[in-house]
Each structure stands twice: as C-alpha cells, then as structure tokens.
N, C-alpha and C positions, 0 to 999 in steps of 0.2 A: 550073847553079849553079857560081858561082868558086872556085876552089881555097883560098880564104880563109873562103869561108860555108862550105863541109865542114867547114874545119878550124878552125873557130869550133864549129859543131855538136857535132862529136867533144870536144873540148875542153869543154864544157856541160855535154855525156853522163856525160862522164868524173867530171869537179865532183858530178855529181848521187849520181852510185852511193857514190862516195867521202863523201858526206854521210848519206846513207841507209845506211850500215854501220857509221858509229859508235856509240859506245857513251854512253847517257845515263845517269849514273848519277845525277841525281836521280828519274830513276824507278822504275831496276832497285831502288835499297835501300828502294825503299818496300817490296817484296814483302816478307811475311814466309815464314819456312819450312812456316808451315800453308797458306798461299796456295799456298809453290811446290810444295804433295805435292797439293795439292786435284786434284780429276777436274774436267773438261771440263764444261760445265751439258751438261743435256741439251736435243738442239736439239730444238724440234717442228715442225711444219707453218704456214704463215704464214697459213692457212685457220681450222684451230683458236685459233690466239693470238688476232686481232682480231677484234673483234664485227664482223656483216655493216656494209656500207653499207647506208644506208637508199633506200629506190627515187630517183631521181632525179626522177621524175613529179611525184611526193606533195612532196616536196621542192620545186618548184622552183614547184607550185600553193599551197603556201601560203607560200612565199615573195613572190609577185605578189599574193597577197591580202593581207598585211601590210604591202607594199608602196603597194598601192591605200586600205589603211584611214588609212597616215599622210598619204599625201597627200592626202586628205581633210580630216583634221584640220587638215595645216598650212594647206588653202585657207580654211577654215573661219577658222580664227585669222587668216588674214593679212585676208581678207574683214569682223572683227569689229573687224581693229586700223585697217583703211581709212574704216571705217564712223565711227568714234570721233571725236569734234570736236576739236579741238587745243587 
C-alpha cells in the first residue's frame, strides 16, 4: 500500500470515530427522567422467546403439494381457455 492509501485510511478512521462520539440531541431529549431511572428489560434465552421452527420435511412436502395442485389448475384453465372457440 502507498503512503497516500494509509494516509487516506487513517484519515477515514479518524472522520468515522469523530462521527460516532457526537452527541444527537434530538434523541437524547426524547428520554424522559422515568425512562432514564428505568432498569434494563430482562434479557431471556432466544430458545424460550421464539416459537420452534416448524420441521423443514413437513414443510417443504406440502409446499410441492400446493405447488403441484396449482399447477394443475392453471393447466386445467389454460387447457379449457385453448379449448374455447374464439
């Protein structure tokens, strides 16, 4: 690397930090003083929170069957609108 792409890099890094340390104060005064006394949520297990997935098998078998029953239909349809006299 040239001594110009470091010191382009460095100089980015620098911008970035210096961005990331400001202060936004349209968000800070949203807080209210009951906000800023309030406790931490309590964190749980990402196990517990979301419902299982459902098996991938059973899932992916009646997804090819709903799959197979529309294209049925549309052959069906497309078969009845071929069929039709003009």
């Amino acid at each position: 690397m040239s001594g110009q792409t470091v010191l382009k890099s460095c100089a980015c890094i620098v911008a970035l930090m210096a961005v990331a340390c400001t202060r936004v104060p349209e968000l800070e005064d949203q807080l209210t003083p009951a906000l800023k006394r309030a406790d931490y949520p309590i964190l749980v297990p990402l196990d517990s929170a979301a419902p299982p997935l459902p098996d991938p098998v059973i899932e992916s078998t009646a997804l090819e069957q709903e799959l197979a029953a529309r294209s049925a239909r549309l052959q069906a349809r497309a078969h009845a609108l071929a069929a039709r006299p003009n």
